[in-house]
DRENDOTI-706312 format. One line per 5 residues: for each residue x, y, z of N, C-alpha, C, O. Coordinates in nm, 4 decimals. Layout:
N
X:Y:Z:X:Y:Z:X:Y:Z:X:Y:Z; ... .
This chain:
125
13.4804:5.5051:12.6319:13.4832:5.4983:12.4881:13.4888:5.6401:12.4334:13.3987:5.7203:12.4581; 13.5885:5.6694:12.3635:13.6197:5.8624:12.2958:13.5554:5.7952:12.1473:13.5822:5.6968:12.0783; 13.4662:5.8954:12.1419:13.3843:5.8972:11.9876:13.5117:6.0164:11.8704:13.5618:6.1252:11.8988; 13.5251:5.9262:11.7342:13.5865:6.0029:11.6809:13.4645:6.1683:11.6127:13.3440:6.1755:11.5885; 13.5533:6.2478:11.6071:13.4552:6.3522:11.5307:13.5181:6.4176:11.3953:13.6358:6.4230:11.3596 .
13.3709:6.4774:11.3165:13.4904:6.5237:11.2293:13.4884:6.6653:11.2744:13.4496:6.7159:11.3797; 13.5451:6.7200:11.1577:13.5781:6.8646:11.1633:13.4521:6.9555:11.2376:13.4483:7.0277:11.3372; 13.3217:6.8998:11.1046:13.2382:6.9731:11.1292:13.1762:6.9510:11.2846:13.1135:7.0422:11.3384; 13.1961:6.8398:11.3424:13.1142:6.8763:11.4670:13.1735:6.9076:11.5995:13.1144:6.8976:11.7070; 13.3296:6.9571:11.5767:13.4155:7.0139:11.6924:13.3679:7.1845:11.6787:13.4443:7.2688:11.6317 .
13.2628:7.2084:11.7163:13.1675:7.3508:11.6880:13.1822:7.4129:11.8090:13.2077:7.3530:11.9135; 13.1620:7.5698:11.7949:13.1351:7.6224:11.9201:13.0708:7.5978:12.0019:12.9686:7.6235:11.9382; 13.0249:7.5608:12.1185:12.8928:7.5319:12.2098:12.8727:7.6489:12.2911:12.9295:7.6781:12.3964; 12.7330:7.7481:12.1918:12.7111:7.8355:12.2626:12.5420:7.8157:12.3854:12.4849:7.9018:12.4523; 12.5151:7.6867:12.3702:12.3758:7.6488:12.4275:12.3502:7.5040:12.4031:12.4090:7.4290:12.3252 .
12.2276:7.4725:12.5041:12.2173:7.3178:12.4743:12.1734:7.2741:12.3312:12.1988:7.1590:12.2956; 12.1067:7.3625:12.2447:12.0969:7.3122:12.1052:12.2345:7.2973:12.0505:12.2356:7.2078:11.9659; 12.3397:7.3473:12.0663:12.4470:7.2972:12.0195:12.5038:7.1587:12.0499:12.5524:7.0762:11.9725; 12.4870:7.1544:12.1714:12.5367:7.0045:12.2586:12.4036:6.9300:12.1684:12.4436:6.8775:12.0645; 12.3150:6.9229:12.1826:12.1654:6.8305:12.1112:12.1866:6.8123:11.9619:12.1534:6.7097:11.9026 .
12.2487:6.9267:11.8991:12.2964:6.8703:11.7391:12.3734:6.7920:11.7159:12.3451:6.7097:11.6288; 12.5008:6.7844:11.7826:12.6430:6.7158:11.7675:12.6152:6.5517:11.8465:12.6662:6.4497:11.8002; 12.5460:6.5521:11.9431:12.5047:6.4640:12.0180:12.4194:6.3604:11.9449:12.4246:6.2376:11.9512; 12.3545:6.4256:11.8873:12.2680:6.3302:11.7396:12.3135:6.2925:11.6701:12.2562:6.1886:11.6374; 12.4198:6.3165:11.5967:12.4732:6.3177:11.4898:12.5048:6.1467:11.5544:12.4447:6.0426:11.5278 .
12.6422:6.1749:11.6623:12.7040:6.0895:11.7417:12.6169:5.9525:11.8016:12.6698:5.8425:11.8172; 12.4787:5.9816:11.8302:12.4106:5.8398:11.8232:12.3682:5.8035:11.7281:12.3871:5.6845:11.7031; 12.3161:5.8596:11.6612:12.2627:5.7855:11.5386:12.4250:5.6870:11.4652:12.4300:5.5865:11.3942; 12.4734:5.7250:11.4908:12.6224:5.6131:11.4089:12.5628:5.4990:11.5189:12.5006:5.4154:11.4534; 12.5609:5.4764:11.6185:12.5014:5.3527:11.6958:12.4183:5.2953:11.5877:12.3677:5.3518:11.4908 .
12.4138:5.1390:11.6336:12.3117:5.0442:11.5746:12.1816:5.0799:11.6474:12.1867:5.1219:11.7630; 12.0445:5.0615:11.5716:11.9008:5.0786:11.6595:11.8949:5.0569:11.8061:11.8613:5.1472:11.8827; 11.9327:4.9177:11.8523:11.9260:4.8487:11.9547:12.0009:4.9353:12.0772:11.9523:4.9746:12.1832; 12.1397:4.9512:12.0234:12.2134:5.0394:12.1365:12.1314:5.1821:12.1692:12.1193:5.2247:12.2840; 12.0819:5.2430:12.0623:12.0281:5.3626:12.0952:11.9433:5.3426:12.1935:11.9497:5.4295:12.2805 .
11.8609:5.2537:12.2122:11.7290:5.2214:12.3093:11.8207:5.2216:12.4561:11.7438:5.2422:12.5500; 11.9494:5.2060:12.4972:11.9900:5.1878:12.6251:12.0148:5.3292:12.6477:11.9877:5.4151:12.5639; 12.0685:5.3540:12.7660:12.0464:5.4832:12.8421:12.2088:5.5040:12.8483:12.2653:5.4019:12.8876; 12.2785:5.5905:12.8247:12.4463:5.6370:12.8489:12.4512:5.7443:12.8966:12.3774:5.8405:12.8755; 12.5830:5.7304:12.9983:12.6461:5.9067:13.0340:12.7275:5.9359:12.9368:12.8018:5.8598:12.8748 .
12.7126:6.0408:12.9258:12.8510:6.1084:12.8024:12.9151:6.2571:12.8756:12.8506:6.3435:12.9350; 13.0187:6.2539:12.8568:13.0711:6.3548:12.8553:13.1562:6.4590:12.7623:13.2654:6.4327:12.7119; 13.0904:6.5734:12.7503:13.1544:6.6226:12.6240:13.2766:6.7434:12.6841:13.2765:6.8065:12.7898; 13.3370:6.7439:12.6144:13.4792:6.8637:12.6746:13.5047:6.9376:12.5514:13.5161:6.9341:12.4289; 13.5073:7.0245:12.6861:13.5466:7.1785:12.5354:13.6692:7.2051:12.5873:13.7301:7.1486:12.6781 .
13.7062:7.3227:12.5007:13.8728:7.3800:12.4959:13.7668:7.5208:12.5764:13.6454:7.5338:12.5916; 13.9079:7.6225:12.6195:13.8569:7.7314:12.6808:13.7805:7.7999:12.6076:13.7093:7.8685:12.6811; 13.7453:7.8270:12.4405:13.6770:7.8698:12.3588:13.5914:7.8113:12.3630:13.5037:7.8467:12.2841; 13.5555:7.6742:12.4628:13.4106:7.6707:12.4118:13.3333:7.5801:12.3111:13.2160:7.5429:12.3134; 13.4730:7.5456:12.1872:13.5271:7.4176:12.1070:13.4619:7.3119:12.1581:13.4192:7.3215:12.2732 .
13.4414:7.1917:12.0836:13.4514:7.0765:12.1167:13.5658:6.9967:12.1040:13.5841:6.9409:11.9958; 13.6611:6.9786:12.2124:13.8096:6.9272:12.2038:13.7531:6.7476:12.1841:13.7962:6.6952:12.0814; 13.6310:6.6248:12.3066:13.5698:6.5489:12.2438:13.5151:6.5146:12.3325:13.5182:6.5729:12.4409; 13.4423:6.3967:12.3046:13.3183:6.3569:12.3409:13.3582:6.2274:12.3772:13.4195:6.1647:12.2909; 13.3300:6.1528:12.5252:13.3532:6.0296:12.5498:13.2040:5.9662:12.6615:13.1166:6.0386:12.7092 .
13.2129:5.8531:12.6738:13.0759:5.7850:12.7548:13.1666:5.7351:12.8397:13.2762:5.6840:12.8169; 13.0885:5.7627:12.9772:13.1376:5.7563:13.0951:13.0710:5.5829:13.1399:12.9544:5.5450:13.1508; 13.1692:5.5266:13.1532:13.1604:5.3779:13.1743:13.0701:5.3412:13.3039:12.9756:5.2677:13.3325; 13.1605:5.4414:13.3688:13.1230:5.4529:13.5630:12.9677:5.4665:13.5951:12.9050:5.3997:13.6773; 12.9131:5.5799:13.5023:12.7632:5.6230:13.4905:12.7377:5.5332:13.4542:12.6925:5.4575:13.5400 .
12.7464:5.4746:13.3060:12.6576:5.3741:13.2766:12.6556:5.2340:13.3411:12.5594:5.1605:13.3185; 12.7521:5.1951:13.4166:12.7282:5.0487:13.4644:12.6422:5.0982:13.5874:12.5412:5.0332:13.6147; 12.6719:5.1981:13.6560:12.5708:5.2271:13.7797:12.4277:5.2128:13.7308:12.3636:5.1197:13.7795; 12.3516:5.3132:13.6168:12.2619:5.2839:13.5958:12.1970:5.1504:13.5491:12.0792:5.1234:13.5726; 12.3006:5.0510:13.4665:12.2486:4.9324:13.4586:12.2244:4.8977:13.5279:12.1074:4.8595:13.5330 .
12.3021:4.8811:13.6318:12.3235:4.7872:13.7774:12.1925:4.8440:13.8795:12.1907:4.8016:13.9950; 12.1044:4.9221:13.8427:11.9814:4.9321:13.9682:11.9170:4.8547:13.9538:11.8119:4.8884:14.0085; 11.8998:4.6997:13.8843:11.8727:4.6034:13.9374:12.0059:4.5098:13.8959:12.0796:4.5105:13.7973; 12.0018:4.4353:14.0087:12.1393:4.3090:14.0351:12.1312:4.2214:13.8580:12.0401:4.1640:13.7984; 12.2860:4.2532:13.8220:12.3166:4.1916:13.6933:12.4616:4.0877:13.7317:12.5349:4.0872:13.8306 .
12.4620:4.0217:13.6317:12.5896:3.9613:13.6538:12.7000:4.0188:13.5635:12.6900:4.0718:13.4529; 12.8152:3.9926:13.6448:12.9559:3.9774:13.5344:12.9495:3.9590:13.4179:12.9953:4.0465:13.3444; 12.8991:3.8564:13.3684:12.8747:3.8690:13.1666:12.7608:3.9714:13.1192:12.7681:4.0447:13.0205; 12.6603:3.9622:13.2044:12.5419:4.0176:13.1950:12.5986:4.2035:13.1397:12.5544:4.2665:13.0436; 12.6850:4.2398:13.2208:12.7748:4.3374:13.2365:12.8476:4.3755:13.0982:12.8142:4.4405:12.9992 .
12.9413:4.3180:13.1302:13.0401:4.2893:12.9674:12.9524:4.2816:12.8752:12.9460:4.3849:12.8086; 12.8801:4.1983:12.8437:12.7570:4.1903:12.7193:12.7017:4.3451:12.6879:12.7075:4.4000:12.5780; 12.6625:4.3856:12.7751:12.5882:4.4934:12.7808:12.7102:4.6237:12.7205:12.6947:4.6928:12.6199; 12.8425:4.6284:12.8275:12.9440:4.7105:12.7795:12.9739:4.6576:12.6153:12.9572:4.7259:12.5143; 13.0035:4.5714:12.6197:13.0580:4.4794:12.4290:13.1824:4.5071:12.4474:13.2503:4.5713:12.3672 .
13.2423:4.4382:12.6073:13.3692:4.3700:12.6467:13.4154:4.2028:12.6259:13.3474:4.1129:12.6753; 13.4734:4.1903:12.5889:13.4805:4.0393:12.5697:13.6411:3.9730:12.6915:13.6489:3.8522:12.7134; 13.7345:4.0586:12.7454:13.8331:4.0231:12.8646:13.8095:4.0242:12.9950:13.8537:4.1151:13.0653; 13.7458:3.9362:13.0383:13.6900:3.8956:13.1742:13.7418:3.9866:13.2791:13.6729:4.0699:13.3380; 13.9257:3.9552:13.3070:14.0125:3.9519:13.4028:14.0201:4.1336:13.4081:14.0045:4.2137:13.5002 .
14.0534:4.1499:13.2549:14.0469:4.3145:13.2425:13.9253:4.3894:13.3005:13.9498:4.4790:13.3812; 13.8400:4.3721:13.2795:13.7100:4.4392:13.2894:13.6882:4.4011:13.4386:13.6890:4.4985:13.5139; 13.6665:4.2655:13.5042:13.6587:4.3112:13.6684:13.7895:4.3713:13.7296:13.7437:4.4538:13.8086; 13.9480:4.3789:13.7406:14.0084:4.4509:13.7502:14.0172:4.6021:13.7559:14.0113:4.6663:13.8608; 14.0302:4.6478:13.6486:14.0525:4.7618:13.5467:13.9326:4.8323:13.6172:13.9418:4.9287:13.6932 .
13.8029:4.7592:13.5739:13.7178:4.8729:13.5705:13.5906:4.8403:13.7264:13.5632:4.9190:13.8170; 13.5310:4.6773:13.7009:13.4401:4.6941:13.7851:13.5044:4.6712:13.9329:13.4303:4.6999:14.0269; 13.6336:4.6227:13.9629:13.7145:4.6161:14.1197:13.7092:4.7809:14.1904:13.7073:4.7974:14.3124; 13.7079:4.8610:14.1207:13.7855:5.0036:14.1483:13.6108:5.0485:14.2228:13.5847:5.0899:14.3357; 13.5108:5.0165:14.0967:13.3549:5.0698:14.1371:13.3010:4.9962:14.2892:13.2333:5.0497:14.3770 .
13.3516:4.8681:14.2858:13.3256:4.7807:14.3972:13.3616:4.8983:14.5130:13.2849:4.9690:14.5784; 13.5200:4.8904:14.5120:13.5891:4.9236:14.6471:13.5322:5.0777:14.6813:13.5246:5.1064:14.8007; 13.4922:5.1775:14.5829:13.4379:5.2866:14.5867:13.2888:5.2889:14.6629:13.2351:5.3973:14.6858; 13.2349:5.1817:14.6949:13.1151:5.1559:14.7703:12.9813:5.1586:14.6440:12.8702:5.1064:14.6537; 13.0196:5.2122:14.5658:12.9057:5.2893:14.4726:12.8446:5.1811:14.3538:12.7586:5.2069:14.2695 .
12.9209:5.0450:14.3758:12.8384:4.9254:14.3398:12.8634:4.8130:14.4489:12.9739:4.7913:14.4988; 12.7396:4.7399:14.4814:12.7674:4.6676:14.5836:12.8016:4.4937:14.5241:12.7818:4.4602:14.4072; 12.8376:4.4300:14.5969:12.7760:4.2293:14.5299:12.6562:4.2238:14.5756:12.6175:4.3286:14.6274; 12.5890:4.1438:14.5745:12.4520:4.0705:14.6442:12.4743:3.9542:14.7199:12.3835:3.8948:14.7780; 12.5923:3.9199:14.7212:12.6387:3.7540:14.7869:12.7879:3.8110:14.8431:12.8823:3.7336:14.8269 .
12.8187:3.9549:14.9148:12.8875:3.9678:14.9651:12.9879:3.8994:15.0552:13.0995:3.9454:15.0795; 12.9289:3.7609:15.1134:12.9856:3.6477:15.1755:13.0548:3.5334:15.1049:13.1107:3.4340:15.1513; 13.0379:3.5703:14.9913:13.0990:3.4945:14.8615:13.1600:3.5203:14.7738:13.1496:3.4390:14.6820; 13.2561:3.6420:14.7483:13.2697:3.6864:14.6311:13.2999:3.5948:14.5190:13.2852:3.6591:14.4150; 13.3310:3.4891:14.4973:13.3631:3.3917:14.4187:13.2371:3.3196:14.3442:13.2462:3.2890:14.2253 .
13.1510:3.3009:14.3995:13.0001:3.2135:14.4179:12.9887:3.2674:14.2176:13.0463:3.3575:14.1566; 12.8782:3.1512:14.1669:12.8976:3.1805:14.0431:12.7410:3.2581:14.0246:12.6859:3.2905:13.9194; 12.6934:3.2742:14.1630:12.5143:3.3255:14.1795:12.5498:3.4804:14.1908:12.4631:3.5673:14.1824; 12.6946:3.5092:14.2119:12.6912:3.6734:14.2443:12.6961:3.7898:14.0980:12.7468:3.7802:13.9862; 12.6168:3.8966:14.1669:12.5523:3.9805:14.0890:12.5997:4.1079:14.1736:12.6218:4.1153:14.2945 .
12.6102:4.2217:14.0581:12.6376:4.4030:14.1287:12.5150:4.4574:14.1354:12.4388:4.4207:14.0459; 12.4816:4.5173:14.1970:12.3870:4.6331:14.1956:12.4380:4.7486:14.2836:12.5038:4.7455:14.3876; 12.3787:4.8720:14.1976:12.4135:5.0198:14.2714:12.3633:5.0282:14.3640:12.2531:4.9761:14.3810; 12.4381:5.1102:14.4757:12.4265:5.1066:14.6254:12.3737:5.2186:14.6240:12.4159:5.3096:14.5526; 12.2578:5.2314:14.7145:12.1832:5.3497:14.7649:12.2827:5.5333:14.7723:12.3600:5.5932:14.8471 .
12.2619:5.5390:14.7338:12.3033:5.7261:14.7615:12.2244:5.7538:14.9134:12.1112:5.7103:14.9343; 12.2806:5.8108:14.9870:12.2482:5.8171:15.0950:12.1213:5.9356:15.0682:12.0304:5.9077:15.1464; 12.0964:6.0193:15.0108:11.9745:6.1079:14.9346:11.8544:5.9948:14.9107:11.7394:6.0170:14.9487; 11.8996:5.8499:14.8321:11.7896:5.7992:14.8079:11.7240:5.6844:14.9620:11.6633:5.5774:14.9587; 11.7623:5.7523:15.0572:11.7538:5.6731:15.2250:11.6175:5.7826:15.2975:11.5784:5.7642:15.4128 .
């Protein structure tokens, strides 16, 4: 998801209070509820240093949901996806095959009991 910005907050980033101002600004437009969940973001600058923009990293955040076993809607709900086919395709097939989310009913992928959860980092072994 690329957050639009305006003028004023494509600013120099000379320190993390700069990233912590613009970053506020940018959640607070969230509803209450969303703020309470946890997101990766990534912000990109130009070689000056600029803020060229600011997007939330999908990949981060379903991993962190997923440290305990969720389902497919459970998922989407949480993202505020509503295209089934798109979203396991597109996005959660690619995390699967990457090892870095597992099923729980691996002997089933079809089963309507199966759930993702993030797979151990070999650090957390």
């Amino acid at each position: 998801m690329n957050v639009e910005l305006t003028e004023e907050q494509k600013i120099k980033i000379l320190n993390s209070s700069d990233v912590y101002m613009v970053m506020k600004q940018i959640l607070m437009r969230e509803n209450k509820i969303e703020r309470e969940q946890e997101h990766a973001w990534c912000v990109c600058l130009a070689a000056n240093n600029t803020v060229l923009n600011i997007e939330m990293d999908r990949t981060a955040t379903i991993i962190k949901f997923c440290e305990v076993p969720r389902t497919l809607k459970e998922i989407m709900d949480f993202l505020k996806l509503k295209n089934r086919k798109h979203f396991f395709e597109s996005i959660l097939k690619p995390i699967i095959e990457s090892s870095i989310l597992k099923k729980t009913i691996p002997d089933k992928p079809t089963s309507k009991y199966q759930k993702y959860i993030a797979a151990k980092s070999n650090q957390d072994s």
